[in-house]
N, C-alpha and C positions, 0 to 999 in steps of 0.2 A: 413552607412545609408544614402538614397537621400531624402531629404527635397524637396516636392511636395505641392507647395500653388497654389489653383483654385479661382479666384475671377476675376469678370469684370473692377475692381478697380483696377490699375496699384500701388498704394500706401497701397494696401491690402500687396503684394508681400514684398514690401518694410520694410514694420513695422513690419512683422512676423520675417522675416531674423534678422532686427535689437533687436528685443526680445530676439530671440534664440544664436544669435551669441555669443561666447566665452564661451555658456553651453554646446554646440554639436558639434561633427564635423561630418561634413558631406560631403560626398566623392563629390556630385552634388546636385544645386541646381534646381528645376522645377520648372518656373512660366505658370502657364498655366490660359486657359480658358473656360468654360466649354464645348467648343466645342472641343477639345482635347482630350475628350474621350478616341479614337484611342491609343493614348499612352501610356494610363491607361491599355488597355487588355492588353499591346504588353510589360507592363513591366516583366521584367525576374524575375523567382520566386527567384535568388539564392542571391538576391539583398533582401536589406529591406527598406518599403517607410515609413515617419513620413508625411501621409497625412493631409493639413490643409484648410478646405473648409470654405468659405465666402458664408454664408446662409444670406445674403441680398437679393437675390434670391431664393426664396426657391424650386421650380420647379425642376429649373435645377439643383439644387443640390443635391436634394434626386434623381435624375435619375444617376447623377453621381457616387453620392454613391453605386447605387445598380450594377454598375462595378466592383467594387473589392470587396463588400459586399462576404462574406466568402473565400477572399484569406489572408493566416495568414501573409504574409508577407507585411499586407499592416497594419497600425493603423491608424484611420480617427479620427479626431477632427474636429467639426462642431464651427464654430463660429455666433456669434449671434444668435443665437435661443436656444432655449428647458427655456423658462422661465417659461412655462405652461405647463401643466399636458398631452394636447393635442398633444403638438409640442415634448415632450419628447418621448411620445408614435410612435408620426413618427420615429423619429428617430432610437429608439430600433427596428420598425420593418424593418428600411431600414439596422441593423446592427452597429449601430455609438452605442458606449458607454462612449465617453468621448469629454464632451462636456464643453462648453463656452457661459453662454447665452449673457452677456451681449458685448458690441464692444468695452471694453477697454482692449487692449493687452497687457498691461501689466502684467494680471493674468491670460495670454497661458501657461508662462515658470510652473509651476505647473501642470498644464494641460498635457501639453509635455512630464516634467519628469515623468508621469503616463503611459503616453499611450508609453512611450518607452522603459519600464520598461518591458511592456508586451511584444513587438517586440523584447527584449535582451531573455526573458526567453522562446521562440519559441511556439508558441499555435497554433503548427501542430500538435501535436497529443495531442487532446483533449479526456476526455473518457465523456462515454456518461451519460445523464442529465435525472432521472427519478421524474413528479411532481406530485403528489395526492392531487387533489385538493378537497372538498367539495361540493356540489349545495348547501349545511348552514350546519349550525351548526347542529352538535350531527348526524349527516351521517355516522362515522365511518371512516374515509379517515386517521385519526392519529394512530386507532389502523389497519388499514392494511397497511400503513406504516410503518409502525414499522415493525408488522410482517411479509411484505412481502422483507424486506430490510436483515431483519436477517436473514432468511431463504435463502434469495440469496445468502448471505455470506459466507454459509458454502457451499451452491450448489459450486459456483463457486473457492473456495479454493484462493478467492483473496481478500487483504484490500477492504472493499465498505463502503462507507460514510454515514451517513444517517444524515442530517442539519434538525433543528427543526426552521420554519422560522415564526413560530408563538409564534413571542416572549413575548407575554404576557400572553398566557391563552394554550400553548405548555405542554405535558403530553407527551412525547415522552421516556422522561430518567425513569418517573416514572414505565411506564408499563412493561421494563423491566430489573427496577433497574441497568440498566448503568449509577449511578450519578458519574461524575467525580468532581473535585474541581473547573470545570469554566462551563462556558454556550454558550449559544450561543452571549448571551448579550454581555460578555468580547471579543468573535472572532470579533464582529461589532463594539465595540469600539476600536482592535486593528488592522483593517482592513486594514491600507495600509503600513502598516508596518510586512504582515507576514513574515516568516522562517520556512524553516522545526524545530530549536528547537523550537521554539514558537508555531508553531503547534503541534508538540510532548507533549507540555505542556494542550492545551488548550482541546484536544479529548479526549474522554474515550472510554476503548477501554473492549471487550470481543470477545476473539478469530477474527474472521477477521473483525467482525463489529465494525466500528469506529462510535462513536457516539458526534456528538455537540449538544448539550439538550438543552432542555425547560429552558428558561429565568425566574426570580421573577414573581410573579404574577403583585403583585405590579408596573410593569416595565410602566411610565408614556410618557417617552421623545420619540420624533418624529428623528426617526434615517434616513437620506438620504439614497435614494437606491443606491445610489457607493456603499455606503458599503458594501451593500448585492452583490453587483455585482464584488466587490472585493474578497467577499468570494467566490465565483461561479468561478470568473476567477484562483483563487489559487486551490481550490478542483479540478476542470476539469485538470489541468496539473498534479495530483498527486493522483488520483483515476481516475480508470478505469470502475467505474459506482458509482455514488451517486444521492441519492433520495431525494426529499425535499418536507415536511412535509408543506404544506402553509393553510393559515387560510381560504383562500378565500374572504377576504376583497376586492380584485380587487384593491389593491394601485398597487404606480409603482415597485413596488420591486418584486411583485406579477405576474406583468405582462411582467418584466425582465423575469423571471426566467421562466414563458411559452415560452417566444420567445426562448428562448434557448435550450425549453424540446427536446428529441431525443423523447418522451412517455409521455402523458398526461393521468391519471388518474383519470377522474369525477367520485364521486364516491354520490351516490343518493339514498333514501330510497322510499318507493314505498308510502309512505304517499300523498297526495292530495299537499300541499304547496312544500313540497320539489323536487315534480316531473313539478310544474310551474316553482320553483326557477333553477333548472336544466337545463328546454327549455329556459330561458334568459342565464343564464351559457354558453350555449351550442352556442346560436346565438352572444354574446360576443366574442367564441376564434374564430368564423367563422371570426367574423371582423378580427379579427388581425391573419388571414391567417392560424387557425392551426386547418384546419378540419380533416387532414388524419393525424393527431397526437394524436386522442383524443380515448381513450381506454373508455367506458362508464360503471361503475361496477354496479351491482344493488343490494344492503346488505339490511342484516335483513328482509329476503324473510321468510313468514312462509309457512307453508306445504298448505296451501289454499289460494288463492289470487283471489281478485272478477276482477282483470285484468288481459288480457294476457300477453305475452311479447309483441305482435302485438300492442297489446292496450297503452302502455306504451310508445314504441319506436314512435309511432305517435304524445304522447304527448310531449318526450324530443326530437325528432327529431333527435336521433342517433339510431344509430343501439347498442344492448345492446350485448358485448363482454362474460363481466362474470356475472353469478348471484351466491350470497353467501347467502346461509342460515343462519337463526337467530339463535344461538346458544349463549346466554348471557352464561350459566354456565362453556361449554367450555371457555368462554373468559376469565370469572372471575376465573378458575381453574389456568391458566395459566398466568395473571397477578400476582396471589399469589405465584406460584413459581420465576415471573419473567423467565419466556423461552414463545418463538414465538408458536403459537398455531400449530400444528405436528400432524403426524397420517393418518389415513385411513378417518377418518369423511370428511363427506361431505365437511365441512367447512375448512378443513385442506387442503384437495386433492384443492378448488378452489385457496384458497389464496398458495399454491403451483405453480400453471400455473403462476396466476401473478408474483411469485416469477422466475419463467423460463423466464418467455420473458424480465426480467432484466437483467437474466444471457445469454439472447440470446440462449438457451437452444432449439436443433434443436426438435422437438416434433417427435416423432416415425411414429404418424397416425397423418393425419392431421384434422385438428381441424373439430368437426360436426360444422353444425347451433344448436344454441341456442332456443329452439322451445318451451321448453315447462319445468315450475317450476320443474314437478315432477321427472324429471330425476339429479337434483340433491339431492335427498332423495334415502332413502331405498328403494327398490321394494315393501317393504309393506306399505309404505307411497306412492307410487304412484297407486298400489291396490285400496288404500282407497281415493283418489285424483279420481279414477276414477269413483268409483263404486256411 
């Protein structure tokens, strides 16, 4: 491993080395500055870096970081910064996930053994990140999670993950009675000490769907986002697509786990508030760069709607991908046996698609435009839509 410290401070270089010294060894050391750049592209992948940058500057250092920003053989530690809510957020978008806010180096060596942990365990082949997020509450985004996770499961005939990241008010394990003996709670309080047995232990599992569930209701404490980011960076190396259930709150753990989606999921009711709450939603992930990631669902559509999709898409300012019929009895049919809701119905065929573009599932024809309610109904409900 080469030890690579960028700071304008000649005595940055110095204090880091003397930190780390006799915990690492390290083949070369780099002191650089941020005009160095250059040697940052020109580093050779088969090598691995423990990058450590000096955010006293901060300019130059989020440009530096966005150099190696998605090469795995690089782990970047930001020092002095991410004390606030704002400066974490940069960071996650520039790719930094382990970080040092304050400037006493004596609490890097922790830091370090984190981020090197990552670069021993190689996160080149990452599997990819599915997120259903809500525009609010009661939109439906937990149970087509659910459902569209299991149903990928058995499509793709491979383990898939599905994290319930809403740990307090999460209904994930209930819907399809995958309760195992821990939660999601106990994975975040044993977050940087997993294992494969300790993950063995902590999943519940039915046929290829692995499932980490809904936490106590009850659940009070303020858990840091490493954690969650710890889970994410263990799932990604050992699942080949996992989906996460999030509350929609916009904390940082929230807005981790966007930056990272491969597929964003807003999933929105055609109600009045939840179609404003959707257009801020929506100008939200724009800020933080993920507009060609955002999949727009539109549930609980009934057979008559006094807006178009035209009408709709103007107000959430996406373009609407899938719309899913209201079907509460199928839901509730299917919650009481515990299994994914299935079949020819309207609402099975939709949450089916989303279920494919999880599995990467090549589509036969390719996709129409989405023009009009009635064509996801019967032809005698679209008859009667017309007439």
């Amino acid at each position: 491993m080469i030890l690579v410290t960028v700071s304008a401070n000649p005595a940055f270089h110095s204090e880091v080395r003397s930190v780390l010294d006799g915990h690492f060894r390290f083949e070369e050391n780099w002191a650089l500055v941020f005009a160095d750049a250059a040697r940052l592209r020109s580093a050779e992948a088969s090598a691995k870096y423990l990058l450590i940058m000096d955010f006293a500057e901060p300019s130059p250092a989020l440009m530096l970081a966005a150099v190696v920003d998605g090469r795995p053989h690089f782990a970047t530690i930001a020092v002095g910064v991410g004390s606030t809510r704002e400066e974490l957020l940069r960071l996650m978008q520039a790719g930094i996930r382990d970080v040092l806010p304050g400037s006493n180096l004596a609490d890097l060596l922790g830091v370090a053994n984190r981020a090197a942990a990552k670069l021993a365990a190689g996160e080149d082949r990452l599997g990819e990140l599915y997120a259903f997020v809500p525009a609010k509450p009661g939109c439906g985004a937990t149970t087509l999670a659910t459902n569209a996770t299991a149903i990928s499961a058995a499509m793709s005939g491979e383990p898939t993950l599905l994290l319930d990241f809403d740990i307090r008010l999460g209904v994930t394990s209930f819907l399809l009675k995958v309760e195992g003996n821990h939660t999601i709670v106990d994975a975040l309080q044993q977050a940087e000490r997993l294992d494969k047995d300790l993950w063995s232990n902590l999943v519940a599992q039915r046929g290829n769907l692995h499932v980490l569930g809904s936490g106590p209701v009850d659940f009070a404490q303020t858990v840091p986002w490493e954690r969650f980011s710890a889970i994410l960076d263990y799932s990604l190396r050992t699942y080949s697509r996992v989906s996460v259930d999030l509350p929609g709150t916009a904390e940082l753990h929230e807005s981790e786990t966007l930056l990272r989606a491969n597929r964003i999921f807003l999933v929105c009711t055609p109600d009045t508030a939840a179609l404003h709450v959707a257009r801020r939603k929506s100008n939200w992930l724009r800020e933080l760069g993920l507009a060609d990631r955002i999949s727009l669902v539109l549930n609980y559509i009934q057979r008559r709607s006094t807006l178009s999709v035209s009408d709709l898409e103007r107000i959430i300012q996406l373009k609407i991908e899938y719309i899913l019929p209201s079907s509460p009895d199928e839901i509730s049919r299917a919650v009481h046996k515990g299994v994914p809701v299935e079949g020819s119905s309207p609402l099975a065929k939709q949450i089916a698609r989303i279920a494919s573009e999880i599995c990467a599932v090549e589509q036969e024809k390719k996709r129409s435009p989405v023009r009009r309610f009635v064509d996801y109904f019967s032809i005698s409900a679209a008859r009667e839509a017309r007439s």
